[in-house]
Legacy VTK file of the C-alpha trace (Angstrom):
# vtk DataFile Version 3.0
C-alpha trace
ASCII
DATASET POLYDATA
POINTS 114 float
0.000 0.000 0.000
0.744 3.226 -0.198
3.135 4.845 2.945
2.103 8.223 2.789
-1.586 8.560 1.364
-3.367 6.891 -1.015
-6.890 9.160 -2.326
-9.303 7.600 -4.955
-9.176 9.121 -7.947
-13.116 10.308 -8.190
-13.277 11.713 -4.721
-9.849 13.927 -5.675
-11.400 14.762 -8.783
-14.488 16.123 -7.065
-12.263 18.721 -5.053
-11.756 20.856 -7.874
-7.714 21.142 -6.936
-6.319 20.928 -10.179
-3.261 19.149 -11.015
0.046 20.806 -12.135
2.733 18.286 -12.132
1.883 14.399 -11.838
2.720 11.457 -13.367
1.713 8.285 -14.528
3.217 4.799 -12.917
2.369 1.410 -12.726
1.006 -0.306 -9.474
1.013 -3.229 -8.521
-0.229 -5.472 -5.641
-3.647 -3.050 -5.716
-6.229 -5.265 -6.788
-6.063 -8.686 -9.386
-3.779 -6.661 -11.932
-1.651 -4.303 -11.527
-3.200 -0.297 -12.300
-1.336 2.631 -14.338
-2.030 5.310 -11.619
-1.756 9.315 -11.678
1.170 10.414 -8.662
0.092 13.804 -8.157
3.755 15.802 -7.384
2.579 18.960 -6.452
2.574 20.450 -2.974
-0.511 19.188 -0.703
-1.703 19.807 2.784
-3.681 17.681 4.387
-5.274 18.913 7.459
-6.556 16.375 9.747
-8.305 17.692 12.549
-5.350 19.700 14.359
-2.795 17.605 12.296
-0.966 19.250 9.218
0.266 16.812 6.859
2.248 17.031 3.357
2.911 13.896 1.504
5.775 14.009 -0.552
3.616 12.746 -3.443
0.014 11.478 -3.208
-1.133 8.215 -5.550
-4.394 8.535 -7.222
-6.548 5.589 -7.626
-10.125 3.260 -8.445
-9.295 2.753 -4.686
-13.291 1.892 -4.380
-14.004 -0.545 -6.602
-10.616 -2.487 -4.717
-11.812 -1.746 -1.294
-15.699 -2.547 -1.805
-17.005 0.493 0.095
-16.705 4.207 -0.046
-13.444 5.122 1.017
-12.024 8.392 -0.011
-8.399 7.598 0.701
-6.124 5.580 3.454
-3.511 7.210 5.509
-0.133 5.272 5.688
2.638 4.204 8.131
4.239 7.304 7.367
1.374 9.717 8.577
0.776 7.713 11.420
4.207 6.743 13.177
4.911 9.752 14.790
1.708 9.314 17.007
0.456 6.684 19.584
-2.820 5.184 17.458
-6.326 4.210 19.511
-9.003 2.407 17.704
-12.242 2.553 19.405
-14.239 0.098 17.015
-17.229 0.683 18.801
-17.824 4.425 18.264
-15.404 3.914 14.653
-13.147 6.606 15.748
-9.014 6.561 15.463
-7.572 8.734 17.753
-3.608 9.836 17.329
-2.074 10.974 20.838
1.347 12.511 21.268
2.227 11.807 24.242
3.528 8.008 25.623
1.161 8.576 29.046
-1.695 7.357 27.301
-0.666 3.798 26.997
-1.377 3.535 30.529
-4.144 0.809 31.512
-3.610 -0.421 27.801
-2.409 -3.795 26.892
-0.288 -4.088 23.314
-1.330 -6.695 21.089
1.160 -8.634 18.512
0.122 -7.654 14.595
1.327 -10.137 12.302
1.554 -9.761 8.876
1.167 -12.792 6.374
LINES 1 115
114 0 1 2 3 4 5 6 7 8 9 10 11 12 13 14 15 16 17 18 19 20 21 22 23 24 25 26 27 28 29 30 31 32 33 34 35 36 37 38 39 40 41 42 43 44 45 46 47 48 49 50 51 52 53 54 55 56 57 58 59 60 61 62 63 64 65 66 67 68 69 70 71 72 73 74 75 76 77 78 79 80 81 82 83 84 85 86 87 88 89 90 91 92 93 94 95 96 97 98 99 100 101 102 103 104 105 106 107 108 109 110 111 112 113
């Protein structure tokens, strides 16, 4: 996946921001064949609640018809490992703290990827 952010291509085309230097590229792994993407190389903020964030490039793709279900884009390992991550599934909110302290009365759990 993508380490930075990933947007589909119709919601990014819906913004109106228009494009003034991309460039096309092959992906693959997204999906049963790989896709020739748009990499959008022009200077973005994205501004996540009080987070600022500027990908160094951000992929454009059918990232819908992949995922199933409306998703507008997916934030990366990049974004997110400055910041201790919560997941409360139950009210579908991620949280990203700043501060080690709120680990406490929190187990870890071991993520394996296959």
């Amino acid at each position: 996946g993508a380490d930075e952010l990933l947007l589909d291509e119709q919601y990014f085309n819906g913004t109106g921001i228009v494009i003034e230097r991309s460039q096309r590229a092959q992906l693959p792994g997204a999906g049963a064949e790989p896709q020739t993407i748009t990499v959008v190389l022009d200077p973005m903020t994205v501004q996540l609640d009080t987070i600022t964030y500027r990908p160094r490039y951000v992929p454009l793709m059918d990232l819908r018809s992949i995922v199933g279900e409306k998703a507008d884009g997916i934030i990366g390992p990049a974004f997110q490992r400055p910041y201790f991550t919560e997941i409360d599934f139950d009210n579908q909110q991620l949280t990203l703290h700043t501060a080690p302290a709120v680990l406490a009365g929190f187990d870890s759990i071991k993520l394996e990827v296959r």
